[in-house]
C-alpha positions as CSV (number, residue, x, y, z in Angstrom):
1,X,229.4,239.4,196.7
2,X,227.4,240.1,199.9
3,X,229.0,240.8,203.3
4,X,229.0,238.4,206.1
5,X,228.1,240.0,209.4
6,X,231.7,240.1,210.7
7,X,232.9,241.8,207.7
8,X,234.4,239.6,205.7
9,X,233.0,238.9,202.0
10,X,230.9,235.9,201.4
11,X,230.4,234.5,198.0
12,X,226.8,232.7,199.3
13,X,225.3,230.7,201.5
14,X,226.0,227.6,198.6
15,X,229.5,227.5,199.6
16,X,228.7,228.1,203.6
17,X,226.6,225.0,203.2
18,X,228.7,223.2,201.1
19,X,231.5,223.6,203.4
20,X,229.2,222.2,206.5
21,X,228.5,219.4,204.7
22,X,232.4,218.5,203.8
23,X,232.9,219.3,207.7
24,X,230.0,217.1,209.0
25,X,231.0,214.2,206.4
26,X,234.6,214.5,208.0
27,X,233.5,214.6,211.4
28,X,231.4,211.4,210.7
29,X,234.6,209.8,208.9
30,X,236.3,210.6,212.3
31,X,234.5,208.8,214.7
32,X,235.0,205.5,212.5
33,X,238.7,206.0,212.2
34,X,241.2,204.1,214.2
35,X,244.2,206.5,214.9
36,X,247.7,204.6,215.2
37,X,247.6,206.6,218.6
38,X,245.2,205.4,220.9
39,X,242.7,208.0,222.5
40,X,243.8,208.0,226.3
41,X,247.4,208.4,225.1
42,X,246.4,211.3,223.3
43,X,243.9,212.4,226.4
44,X,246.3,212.2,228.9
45,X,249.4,214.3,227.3
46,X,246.2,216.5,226.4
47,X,244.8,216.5,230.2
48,X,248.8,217.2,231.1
49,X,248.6,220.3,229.3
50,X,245.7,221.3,231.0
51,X,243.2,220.9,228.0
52,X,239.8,219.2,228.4
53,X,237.4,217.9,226.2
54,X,234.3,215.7,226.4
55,X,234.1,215.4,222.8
56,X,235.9,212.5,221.6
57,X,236.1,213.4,217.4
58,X,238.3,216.5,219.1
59,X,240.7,214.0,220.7
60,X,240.8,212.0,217.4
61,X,241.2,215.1,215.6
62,X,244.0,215.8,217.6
63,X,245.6,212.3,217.4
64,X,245.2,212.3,213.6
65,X,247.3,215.7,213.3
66,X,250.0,214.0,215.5
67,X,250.1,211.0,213.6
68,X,250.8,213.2,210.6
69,X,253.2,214.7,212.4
70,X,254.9,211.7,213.3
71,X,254.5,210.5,209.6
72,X,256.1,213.4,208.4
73,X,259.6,213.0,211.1
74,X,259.8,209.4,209.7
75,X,259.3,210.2,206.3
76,X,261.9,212.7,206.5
77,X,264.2,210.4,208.1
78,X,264.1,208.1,205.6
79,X,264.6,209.9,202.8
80,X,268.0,210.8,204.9
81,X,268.4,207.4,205.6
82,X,268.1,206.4,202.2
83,X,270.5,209.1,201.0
84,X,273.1,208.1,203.9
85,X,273.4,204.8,202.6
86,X,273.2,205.3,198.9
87,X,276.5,207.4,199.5
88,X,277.6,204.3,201.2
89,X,277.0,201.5,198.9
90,X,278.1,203.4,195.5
91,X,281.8,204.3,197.4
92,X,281.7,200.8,198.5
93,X,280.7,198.1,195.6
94,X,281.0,200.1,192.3
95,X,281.5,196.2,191.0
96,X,278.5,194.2,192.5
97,X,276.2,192.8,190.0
98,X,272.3,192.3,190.1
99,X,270.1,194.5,192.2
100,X,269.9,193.4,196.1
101,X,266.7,193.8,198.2
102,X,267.8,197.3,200.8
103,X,266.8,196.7,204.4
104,X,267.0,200.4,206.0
105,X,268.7,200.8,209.2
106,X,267.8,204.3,210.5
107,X,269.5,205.8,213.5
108,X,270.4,208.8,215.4
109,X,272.3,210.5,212.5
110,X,269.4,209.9,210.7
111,X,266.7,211.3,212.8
112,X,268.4,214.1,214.1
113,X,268.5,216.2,210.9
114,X,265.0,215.6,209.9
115,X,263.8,216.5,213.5
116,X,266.1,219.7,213.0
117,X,263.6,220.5,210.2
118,X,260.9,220.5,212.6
119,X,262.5,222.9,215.0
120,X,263.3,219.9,217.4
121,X,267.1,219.3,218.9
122,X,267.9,215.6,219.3
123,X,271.5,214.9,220.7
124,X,272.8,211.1,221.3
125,X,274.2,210.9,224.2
126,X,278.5,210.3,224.2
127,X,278.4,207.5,225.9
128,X,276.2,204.7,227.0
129,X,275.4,204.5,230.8
């Protein structure tokens, strides 16, 4: 095992290179890929924060981890949605025969939790305006 100049132990330069050539594939994938959130969406809430980049893979890089994100809330949601309503249908037709196709509804109740997960408070409002 050799030591890399900032001290940290390096197994070789096989896996340094081997790495850069994962990374430069990826970066290459990048540029193809079509986020779900377009680039000057992501550009603008990135120049609001005061972040600049002329490098576009960056702001796709960064749109890609919020789609995850995203992905994740949704996911979460709807595994709560799908328990909310399971509850709900074996307390209310112990007796129905045959499966049925299940259309989720998600809402509120069901997002709030999984955003809670996340570190993120979500409150419906008591009324309607």
């Amino acid at each position: 095992m050799q030591m890399s100049r900032i001290g940290s132990p390096s197994v070789g330069m096989d896996d340094d290179g081997c790495a850069g050539h994962a990374l430069g594939d990826f970066l290459l994938q990048l540029e193809n890929y079509n986020p779900s959130i377009p680039d000057s969406v992501v550009a603008y809430y990135l120049n609001l924060t005061g972040f600049e980049s002329q490098d576009p893979r960056l702001v796709r890089l960064i749109a890609l981890a919020s789609q995850k994100f995203l992905s994740d809330i949704v996911n979460d949601a709807l595994q709560h949605c799908k328990m909310r309503t399971s509850n709900q249908i074996n307390q209310s037709s112990k007796n129905q025969k045959g499966p049925k196709e299940k259309k989720y509804v998600m809402t509120m109740d069901d997002l709030a939790p999984a955003l809670q997960e996340y570190g993120i408070t979500a409150k419906k409002p008591h009324y309607f305006v």
